[in-house]
Structure formats: structure tokens, C-alpha cells
C-alpha positions in Angstrom: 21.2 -10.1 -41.9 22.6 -9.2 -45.1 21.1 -11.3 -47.4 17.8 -10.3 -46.1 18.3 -6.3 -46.4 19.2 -7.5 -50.6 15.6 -9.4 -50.5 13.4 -7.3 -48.8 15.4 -4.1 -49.0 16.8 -4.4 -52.2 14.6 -6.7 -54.6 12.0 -4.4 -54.5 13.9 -1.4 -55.4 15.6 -2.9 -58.2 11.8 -4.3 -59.0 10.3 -0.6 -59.4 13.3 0.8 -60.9 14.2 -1.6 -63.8 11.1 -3.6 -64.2 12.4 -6.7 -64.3 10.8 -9.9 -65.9 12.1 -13.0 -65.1 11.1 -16.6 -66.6 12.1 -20.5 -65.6 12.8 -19.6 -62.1 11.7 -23.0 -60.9 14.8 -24.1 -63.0 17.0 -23.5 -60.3 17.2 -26.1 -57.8 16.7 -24.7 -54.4 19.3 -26.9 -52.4 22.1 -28.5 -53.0 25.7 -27.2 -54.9 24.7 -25.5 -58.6 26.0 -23.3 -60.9 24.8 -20.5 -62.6 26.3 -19.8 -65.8 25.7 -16.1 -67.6 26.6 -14.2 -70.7 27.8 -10.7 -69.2 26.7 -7.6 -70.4 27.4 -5.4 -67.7 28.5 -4.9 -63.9 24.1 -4.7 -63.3 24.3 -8.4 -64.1 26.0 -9.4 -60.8 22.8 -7.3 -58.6 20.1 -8.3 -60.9 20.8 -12.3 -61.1 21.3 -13.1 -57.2 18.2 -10.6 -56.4 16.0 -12.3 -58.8 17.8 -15.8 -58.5 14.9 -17.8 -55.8 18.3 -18.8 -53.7 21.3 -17.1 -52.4 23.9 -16.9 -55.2 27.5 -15.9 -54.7 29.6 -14.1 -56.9 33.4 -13.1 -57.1 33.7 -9.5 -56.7 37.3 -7.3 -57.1 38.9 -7.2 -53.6 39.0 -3.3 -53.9 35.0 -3.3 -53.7 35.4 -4.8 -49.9 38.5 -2.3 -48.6 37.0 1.6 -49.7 36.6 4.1 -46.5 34.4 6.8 -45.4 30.5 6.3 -46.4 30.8 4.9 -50.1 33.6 2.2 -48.9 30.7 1.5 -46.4 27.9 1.5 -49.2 30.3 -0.4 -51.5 30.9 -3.3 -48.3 27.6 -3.7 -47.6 25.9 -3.8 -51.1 28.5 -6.6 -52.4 28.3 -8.7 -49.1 24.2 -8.4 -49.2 24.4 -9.4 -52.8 26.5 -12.8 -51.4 29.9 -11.5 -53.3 33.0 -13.1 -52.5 36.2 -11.2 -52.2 39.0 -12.0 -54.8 42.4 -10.6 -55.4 42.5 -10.3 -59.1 46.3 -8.8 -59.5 47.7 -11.6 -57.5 49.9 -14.3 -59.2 47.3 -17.3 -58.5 44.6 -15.6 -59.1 42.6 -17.6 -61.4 43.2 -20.2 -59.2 42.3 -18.7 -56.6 38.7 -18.0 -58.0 38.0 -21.5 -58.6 39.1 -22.8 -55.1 36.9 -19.9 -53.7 33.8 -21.0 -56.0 34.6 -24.8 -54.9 34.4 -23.8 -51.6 30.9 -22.4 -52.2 29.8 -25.6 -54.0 31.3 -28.1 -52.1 29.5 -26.1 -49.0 26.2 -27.0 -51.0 26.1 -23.5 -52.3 25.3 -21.6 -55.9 27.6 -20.1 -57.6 27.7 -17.4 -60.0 30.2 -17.9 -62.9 30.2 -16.1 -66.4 32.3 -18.2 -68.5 33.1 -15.4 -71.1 35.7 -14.0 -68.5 34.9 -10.5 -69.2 31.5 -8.7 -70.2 31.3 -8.4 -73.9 31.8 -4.9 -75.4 29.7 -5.4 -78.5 26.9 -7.2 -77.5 28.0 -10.7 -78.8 29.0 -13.5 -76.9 32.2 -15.0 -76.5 33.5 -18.1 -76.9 33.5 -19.5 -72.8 37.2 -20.5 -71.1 36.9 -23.3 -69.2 36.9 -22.4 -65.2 33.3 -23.2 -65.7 33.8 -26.9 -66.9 36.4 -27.9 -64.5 33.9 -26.6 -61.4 30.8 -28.6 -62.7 33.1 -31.9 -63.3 35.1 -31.3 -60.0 31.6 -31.0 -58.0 29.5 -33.0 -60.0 27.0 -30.3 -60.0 24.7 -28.7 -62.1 24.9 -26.2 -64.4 21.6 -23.3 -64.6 21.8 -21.3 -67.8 21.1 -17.8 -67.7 20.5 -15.0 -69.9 20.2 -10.8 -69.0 18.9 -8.8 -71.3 19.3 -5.2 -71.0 21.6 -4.8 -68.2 23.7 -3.2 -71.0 21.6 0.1 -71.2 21.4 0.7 -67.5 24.9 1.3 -67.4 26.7 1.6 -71.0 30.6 1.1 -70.9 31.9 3.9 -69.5 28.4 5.3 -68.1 28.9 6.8 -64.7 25.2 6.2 -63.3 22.8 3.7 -64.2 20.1 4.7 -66.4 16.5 3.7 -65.7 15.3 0.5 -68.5 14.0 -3.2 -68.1 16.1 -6.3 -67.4 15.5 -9.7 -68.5 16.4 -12.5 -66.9 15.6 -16.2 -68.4 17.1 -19.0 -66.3 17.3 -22.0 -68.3 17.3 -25.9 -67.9 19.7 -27.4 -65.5 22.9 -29.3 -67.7 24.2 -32.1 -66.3 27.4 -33.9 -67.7 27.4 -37.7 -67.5 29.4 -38.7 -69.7 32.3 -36.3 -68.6 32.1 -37.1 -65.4 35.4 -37.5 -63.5 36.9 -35.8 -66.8 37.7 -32.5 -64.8 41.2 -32.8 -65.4 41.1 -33.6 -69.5 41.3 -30.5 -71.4 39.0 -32.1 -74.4 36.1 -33.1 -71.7 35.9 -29.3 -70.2 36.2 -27.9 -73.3 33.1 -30.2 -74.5 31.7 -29.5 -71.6 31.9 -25.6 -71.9 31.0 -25.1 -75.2 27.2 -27.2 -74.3 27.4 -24.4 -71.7 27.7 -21.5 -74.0 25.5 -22.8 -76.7 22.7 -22.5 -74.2 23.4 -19.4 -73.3 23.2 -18.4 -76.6 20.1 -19.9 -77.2 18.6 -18.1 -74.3 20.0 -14.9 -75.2 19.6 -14.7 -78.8 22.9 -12.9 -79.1 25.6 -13.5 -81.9 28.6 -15.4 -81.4 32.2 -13.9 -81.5 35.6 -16.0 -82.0 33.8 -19.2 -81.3 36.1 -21.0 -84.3 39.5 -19.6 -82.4 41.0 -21.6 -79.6 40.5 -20.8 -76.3 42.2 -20.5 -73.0 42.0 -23.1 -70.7 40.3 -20.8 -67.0 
């Protein structure tokens, strides 16, 4: 019931109100486990890649989002859980663990899975160099990994904006990556890495954006 108030319910909205144009769709397998990796640009990202993506695609969302009272706890509940989010504590001592059993759950259930790799949405524009989380979930369930790049989700709502602003998204879903030669590698820190950084260089190439600290190491979730 929820996911079909976010596609006939929501979609449209968020189609007159931003505008969206959306290219390479039929890159995204419609069955089976896949993830989608991002560059984040701002918390609109999470609502405008599920509604636009052509399957059900679950994201990790703050704990707090799910546990709010009165009418906006109620708004808050049933906007994440229509948009397929997946509640994670992210204060807890295991919680980057945590995440990745929760997304593995989702694959290994035949599911998508929303990841972005940067950790955090970037503040300047650029992209950041990816942690690995998102290698050790395509080598773990052998699956797919979708590109993607949003566009403008960082003028709806600017850091620190209280109320999104009315502007056109982009959303390009790119060629699925698959990892061969890695395969059974999850657990070798030089194979996810690899992994990762052919990630994040498609990313970039569908986003255009600059890259930031990508000469630095990086940590390893």
C-alpha cells in the first residue's frame, strides 16, 4: 500500500513540482539483487531516486525519522516507509555494521539497494572520494552495481534551507558494473578499494562534478 501511494501519489507531485528528467532508466535491471550507487547532494536525493528509479529501491534512513509523534511523526513515518526507507540506528556502537547487514538483507532478498558511497552529501558540490561499504556489498552479493547521478537536488533544499525550493532535478542512471575479477575478494581491502574507486569514477563521469581528496586514503565502510 505504501509503495503505491509514493508512485501514484507521490511521483506525480514531485513530477510537476521539480520537473524532473530522467535518462538510462532501462539501465536498471528490474529483478533480481542491485545496487544503486549515488553522489549525494542533498536529503531530496533519497525521494527523487526511488520515485523515478522503475523498481522499488530501499534506502537507510535515521531511526528518529520512524519514532516522531502527533501529525508530522505521522507524515515523517509514512513518507520514509512509502519511499521503501529502512530504519537504522546511527548513534549505536555497530552501526556501520549494522547498515550493511540491513542492506544485505535487502539484496540477498533479491532487492535494490540505495547506497551513496561518499558517506555524507558533499557540502561544496564536489565529490568525494567513496569508503568502501559499497564494495564489500557488491562482492558479498555478487550483484550489480547501477550508477547514478542527481543534479540539482542541491538548490531545492541548500544546506541549512528549511523548505525546499521549487527547481529541476536530474537524474542519469548509468551502466550496470559488474566485478569479475574481484569476485569472492569482499574480504581483501585492496579488491574493495579497486572496486569502489570504478564505482566513483562513474559517478563522476555521470555527474560532471570535481573530485575532492581522491589522492588521500580512505576509510574502510
Amino acid at each position: 500500500m505504501f509503495y503505491l501511494f509514493a508512485r501514484f501519489v507521490l511521483r506525480p507531485l514531485v513530477w510537476v513540482v521539480f520537473r524532473p528528467a530522467v535518462t538510462g532508466r532501462e539501465n536498471v535491471p528490474l529483478t533480481g539483487p542491485v545496487i544503486l550507487a549515488s553522489n549525494h547532494l542533498s536529503f531530496i536525493d533519497s525521494i527523487a531516486i526511488p520515485l523515478m528509479a522503475p523498481r522499488k529501491v530501499a534506502y537507510l534512513a535515521k531511526a528518529e525519522y520512524f519514532r516522531g509523534s502527533g501529525f508530522s511523526g505521522w507524515v515523517s513515518r509514512t513518507l520514509f516507509t512509502a519511499l521503501g526507507a529502512l530504519p537504522v540506528e546511527r548513534e549505536a556502537s555497530r552501526a556501520a555494521q549494522a547498515a550493511l547487514d540491513t542492506a544485505m538483507g535487502v539484496l540477498r532478498a533479491g532487492g535494490a539497494f540505495g547506497i551513496y558511497p561518499e558517506g555524507t552529501r558533499s557540502r561544496d558540490g564536489r565529490l568525494a572520494r567513496g569508503k568502501t561499504g559499497v564494495a564489500w556489498l557488491a562482492l558479498t552479493a555478487d550483484c550489480p552495481v547501477v550508477p547514478v547521478a542527481v543534479r540539482g537536488t542541491d538548490k531545492i533544499q541548500p544546506i541549512g534551507a528549511r523548505w525546499p525550493r521549487p527547481h529541476r532535478v536530474y537524474v542519469t542512471f548509468g551502466e550496470p558494473l559488474t566485478f569479475p575479477g574481484h569476485r569472492g575478494q569482499a574480504g581483501k581491502g585492496k579488491a574493495r578499494r579497486e572496486v569502489t574507486d570504478q564505482v566513483m569514477e562513474a559517478i563522476a563521469a555521470l555527474s560532471g562534478q570535481e573530485k575532492a581528496g581522491w589522492g588521500l586514503p580512505s576509510a574502510a565502510a
